[in-house]
N, C-alpha and C positions, 0 to 999 in steps of 0.2 A: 227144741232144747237150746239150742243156739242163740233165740233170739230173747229166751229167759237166761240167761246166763248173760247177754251183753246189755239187756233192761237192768241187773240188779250189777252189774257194775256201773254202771253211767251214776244212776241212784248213789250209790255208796260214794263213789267219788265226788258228785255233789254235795251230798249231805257233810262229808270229810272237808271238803270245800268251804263251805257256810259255816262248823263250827269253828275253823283256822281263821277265815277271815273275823268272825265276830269276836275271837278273842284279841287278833291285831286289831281292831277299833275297839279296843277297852270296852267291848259288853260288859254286862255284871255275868256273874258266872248264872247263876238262874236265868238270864234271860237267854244264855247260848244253849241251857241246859232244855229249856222249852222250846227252843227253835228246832233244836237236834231230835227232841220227844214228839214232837208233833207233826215234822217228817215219817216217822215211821209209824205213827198212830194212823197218819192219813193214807198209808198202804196199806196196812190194816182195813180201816173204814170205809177206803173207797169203794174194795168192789162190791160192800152190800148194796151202798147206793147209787153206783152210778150202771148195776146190773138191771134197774128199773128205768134209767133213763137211756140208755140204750134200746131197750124194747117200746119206750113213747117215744123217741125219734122215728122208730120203725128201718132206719139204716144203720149196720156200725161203723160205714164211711164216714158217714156226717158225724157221730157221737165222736169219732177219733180225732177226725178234723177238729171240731171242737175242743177236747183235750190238749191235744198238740197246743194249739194258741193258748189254752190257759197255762200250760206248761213253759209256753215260752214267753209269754207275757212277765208271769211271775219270775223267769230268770233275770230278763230284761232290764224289771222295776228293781228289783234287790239292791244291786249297788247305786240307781238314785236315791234310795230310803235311806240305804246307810250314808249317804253325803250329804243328804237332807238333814240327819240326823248329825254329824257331824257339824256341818255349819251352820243349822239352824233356820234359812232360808232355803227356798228354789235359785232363790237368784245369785246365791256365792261360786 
């Protein structure tokens, strides 16, 4: 119970995260609007199908490991996109 109660906080504070920052770099309002919607679709969505990829890895160490890096990839890359975005270049 503990560690479902500190998963959907991290989440929410993220997501709360992402739609404050996308409105301080002048998003349009639809596209924070889809950012913030497709966050919670993707909790949604995920565990029908990442319940099948779990069982074709045949471990859920490895499928978690897994996740974990695409979890932190994608925090990672978020604000070069938004700078990318921003300046228009990699190289500003």
């Amino acid at each position: 119970m503990l560690s479902l109660g500190i998963l959907s906080l991290t989440t929410d504070t993220f997501n709360t995260n992402i739609a404050l920052h996308s409105g301080l770099e002048d998003f349009p309002a639809t596209v924070t609007e889809l950012i913030t919607t497709g966050c919670y679709e993707g909790g949604i969505v995920a565990p029908l199908y990442c319940t099948a990829l779990i069982n074709r890895m045949w471990c859920h160490i490895r499928a978690f490991s897994a996740f974990a890096a695409l979890c932190a990839a994608v925090v990672v890359l978020h604000p070069f996109l938004v700078s990318l975005r921003r300046s228009g270049s990699a190289c500003a």
